[in-house]
C-alpha positions as CSV (number, residue, x, y, z in Angstrom):
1,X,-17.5,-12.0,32.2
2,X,-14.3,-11.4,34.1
3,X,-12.1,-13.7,32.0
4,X,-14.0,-11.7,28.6
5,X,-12.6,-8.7,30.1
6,X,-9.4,-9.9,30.8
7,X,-8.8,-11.5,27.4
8,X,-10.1,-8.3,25.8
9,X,-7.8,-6.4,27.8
10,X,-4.6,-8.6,26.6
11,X,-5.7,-8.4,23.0
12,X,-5.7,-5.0,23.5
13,X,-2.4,-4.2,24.9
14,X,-0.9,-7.1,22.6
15,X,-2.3,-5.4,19.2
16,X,-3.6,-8.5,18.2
17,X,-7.8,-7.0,18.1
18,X,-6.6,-4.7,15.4
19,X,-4.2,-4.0,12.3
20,X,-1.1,-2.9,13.4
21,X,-0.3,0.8,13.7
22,X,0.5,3.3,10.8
23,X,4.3,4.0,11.2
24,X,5.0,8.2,9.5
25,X,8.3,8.9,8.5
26,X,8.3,12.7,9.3
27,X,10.0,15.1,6.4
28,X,13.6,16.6,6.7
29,X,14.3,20.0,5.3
30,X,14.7,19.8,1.3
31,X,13.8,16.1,2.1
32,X,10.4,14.3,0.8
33,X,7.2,14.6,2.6
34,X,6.2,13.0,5.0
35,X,4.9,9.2,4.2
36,X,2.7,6.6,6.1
37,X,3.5,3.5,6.1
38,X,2.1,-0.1,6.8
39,X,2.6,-3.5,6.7
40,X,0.8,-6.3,4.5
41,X,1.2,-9.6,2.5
42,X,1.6,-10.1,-1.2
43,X,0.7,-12.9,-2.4
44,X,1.4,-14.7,-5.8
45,X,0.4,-18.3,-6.8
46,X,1.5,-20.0,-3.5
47,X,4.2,-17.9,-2.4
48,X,3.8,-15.3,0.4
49,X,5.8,-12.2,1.0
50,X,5.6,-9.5,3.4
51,X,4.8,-6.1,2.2
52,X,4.6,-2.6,2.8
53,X,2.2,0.4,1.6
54,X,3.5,4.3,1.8
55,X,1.4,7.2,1.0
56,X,2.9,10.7,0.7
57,X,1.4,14.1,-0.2
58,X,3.3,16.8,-1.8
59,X,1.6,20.1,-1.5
60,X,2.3,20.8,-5.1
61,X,1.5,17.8,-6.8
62,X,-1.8,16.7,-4.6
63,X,-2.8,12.8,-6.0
64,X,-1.1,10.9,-3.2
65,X,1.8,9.1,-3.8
66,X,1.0,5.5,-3.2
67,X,3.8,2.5,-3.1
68,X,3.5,-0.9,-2.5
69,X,6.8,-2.5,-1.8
70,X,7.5,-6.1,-2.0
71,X,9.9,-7.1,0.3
72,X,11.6,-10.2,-1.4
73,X,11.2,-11.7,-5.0
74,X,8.0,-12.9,-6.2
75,X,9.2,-16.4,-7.6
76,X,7.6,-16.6,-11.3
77,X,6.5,-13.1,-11.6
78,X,8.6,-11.5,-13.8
79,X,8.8,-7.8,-12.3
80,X,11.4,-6.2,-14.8
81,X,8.5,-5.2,-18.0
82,X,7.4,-2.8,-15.1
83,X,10.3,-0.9,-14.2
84,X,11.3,2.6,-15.2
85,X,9.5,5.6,-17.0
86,X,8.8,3.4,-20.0
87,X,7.3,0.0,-18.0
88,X,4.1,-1.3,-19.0
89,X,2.5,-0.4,-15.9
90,X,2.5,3.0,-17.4
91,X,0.8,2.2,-20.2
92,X,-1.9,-0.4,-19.5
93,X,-4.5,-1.0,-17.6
94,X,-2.8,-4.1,-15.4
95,X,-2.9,-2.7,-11.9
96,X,-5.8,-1.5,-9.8
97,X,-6.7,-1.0,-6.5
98,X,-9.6,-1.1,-4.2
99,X,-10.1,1.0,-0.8
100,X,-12.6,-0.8,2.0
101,X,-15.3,-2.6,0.5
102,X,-15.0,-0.8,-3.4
103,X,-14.8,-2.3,-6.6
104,X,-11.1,-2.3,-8.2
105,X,-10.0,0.7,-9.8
106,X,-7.7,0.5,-12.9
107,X,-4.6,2.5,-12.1
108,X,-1.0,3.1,-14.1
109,X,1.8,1.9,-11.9
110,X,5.3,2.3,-12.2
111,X,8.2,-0.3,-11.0
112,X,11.2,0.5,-9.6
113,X,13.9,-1.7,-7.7
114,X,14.7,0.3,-4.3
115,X,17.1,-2.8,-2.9
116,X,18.5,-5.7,-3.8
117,X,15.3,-6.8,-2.4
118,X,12.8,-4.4,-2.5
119,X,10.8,-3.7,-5.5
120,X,8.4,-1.1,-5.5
121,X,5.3,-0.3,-7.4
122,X,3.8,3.3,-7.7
123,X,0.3,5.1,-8.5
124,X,-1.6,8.2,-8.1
125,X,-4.3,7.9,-5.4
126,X,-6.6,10.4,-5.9
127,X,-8.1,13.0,-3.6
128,X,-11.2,10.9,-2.8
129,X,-9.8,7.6,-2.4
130,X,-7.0,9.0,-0.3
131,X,-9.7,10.6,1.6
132,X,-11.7,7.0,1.8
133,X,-8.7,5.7,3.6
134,X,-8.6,7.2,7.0
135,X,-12.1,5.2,7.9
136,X,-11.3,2.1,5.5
137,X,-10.5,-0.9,6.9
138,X,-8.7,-2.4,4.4
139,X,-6.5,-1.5,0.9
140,X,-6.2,-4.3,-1.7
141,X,-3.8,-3.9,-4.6
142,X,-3.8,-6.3,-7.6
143,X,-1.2,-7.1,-10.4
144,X,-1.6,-8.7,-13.9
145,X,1.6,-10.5,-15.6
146,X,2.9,-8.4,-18.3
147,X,3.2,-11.6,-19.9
148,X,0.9,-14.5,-20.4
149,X,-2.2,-15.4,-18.5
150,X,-1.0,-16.1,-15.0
151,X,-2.8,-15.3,-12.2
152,X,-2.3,-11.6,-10.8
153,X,0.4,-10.6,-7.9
154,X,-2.1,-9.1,-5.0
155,X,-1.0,-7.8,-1.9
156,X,-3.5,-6.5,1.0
157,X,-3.4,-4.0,3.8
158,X,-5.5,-4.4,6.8
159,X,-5.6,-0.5,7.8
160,X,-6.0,0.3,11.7
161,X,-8.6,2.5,13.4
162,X,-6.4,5.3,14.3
163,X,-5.9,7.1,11.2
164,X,-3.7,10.3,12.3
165,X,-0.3,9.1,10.9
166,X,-2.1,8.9,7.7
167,X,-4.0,12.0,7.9
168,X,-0.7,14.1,8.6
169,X,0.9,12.8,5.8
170,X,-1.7,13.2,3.5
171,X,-2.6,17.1,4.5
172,X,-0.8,18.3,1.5
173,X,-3.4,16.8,-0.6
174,X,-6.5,18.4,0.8
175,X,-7.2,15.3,3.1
């Protein structure tokens, strides 16, 4: 029983029981609101790359901003079709998500490169689903090819139990 307690304890202080911890990027004056942010895994055929998930509220445009960012190049999945206003993200039905245990919800996504590096992929989360997240456990996002019949780009979130980073910057939409 001691050593249980002990090992629990260590898990604990290490934050290996749990996801790691929401990081919030607090808003500057004139500067964009403030955004949550955590880290994840995409994954696409065999190749893995580390991820990252920001949602943002602005008080006058309430659906949460939501961005997946892939750190690094997917090798073989061609990311340019979904870049810019006019992407195909935009106009199809190839993303969707899923908050927690839900089915996948189609969403419109738009592409942008943020670093010679980082690519990131944008959608409205609604009120609801934004809302869903501060006791979810988990956020799954999923990718079709533009192109072809490959298998999809998907990237997951394990969300942790203290949801106040996320809450604060998500206030703006009613969450």
């Amino acid at each position: 029983m001691k050593h249980a307690i002990g090992v629990l304890a260590l898990l604990c202080a290490t934050g290996s029981a749990g996801a790691a911890g929401w990081q919030l990027a607090e808003p500057v004056e004139g500067g964009p609101p403030a955004e949550a942010r955590i880290r994840g895994e995409a994954v696409f055929g065999r190749a893995r790359l580390p991820a990252e998930l920001a949602l943002s509220c602005r008080a006058d445009a309430p659906p949460a901003t939501t961005t997946v960012r892939l750190i690094g190049r997917p090798g073989g999945f061609d990311l340019a079709p979904f870049e810019g206003a006019d992407g195909v993200g935009r106009h199809g039905r190839l993303a969707s998500y899923a908050v927690g245990r839900a089915r996948f919800v189609p969403a419109r996504v738009g592409g942008a490169a943020l670093d010679a590096d980082v690519f990131g992929l944008s959608f409205a989360l609604p009120a609801r689903e934004a809302a869903a997240l501060l006791d979810a456990r988990q956020l799954r996002f999923r990718l079709k090819p533009a192109k072809g019949r490959a298998a999809p780009l998907e990237a997951r979130f394990d969300l942790p139990y203290d949801s106040a980073p996320l809450r604060r910057a998500l206030q703006g939409c009613g969450v």
